[in-house]
N, C-alpha and C positions, 0 to 999 in steps of 0.2 A: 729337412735333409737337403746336403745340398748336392746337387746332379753333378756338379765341378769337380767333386772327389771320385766318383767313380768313373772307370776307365771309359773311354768315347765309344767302344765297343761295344761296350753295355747300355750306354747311354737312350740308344734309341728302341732297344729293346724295353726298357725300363720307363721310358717317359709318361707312358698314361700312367705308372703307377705313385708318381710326386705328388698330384693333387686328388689321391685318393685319401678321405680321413683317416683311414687306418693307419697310413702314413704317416700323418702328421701328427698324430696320438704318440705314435711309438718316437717319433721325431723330438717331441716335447718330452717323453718321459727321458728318453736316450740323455738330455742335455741338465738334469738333475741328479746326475752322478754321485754328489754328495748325499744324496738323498738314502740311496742303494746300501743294503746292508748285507746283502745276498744275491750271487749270480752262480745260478745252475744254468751249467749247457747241456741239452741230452743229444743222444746219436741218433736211437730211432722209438718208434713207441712200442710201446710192453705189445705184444705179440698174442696173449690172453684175450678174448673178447670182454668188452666190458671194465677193462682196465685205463687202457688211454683214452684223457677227457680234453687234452690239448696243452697242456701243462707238465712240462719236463719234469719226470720222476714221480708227479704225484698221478693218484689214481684215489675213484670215487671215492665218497668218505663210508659205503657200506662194505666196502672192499675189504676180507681177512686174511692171512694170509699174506702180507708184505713179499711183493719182489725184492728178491735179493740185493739189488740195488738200492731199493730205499731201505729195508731194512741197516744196508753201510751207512747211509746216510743218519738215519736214526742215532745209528750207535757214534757216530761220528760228534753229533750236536752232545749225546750224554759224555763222552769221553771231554770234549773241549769245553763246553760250555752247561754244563750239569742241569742239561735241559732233555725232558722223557717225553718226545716224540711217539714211544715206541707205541700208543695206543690207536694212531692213525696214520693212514699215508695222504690222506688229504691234505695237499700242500698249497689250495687256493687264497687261504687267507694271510699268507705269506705276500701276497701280491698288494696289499693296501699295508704291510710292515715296510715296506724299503727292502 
């Protein structure tokens, strides 16, 4: 990542976190763009105990009951891409697909 892009304001705020690995993990995946097949943004986490695992929209895989939100999601992937999500909300292994 390069510190150059963000505003100088931030900059020093932000400096011990460049040569943090986590950083640089996200740095390296960030720049394989063609790789990415899917980008979910979320807003905040499911609000249910037990449900947010750290991972936008999905929730554990013994989880029943689908949030409304991923149940749109679900239905979204059957409508476009005639793919039947509907029997988990566990969205982790999406993370080694692109």
């Amino acid at each position: 990542m390069n510190p150059n892009t963000i505003p100088a304001s931030w900059q020093a705020l932000l400096a011990p976190e460049f040569s943090q690995p986590y950083l640089q993990q996200l740095d390296t995946f960030l720049q394989q763009e063609d790789k990415v097949k899917v980008v979910i943004l979320g807003q905040d986490p499911y609000p249910t105990p037990g449900h947010a695992h750290g991972l936008a929209f999905s929730v554990q895989p013994h989880i029943t009951g689908l949030p409304r939100s991923l149940r749109n999601i679900n239905q979204e992937l059957l409508n476009d891409l005639d793919i039947d999500n509907s029997h988990s909300g566990y969205l982790q292994p999406w993370t080694t697909q692109g």
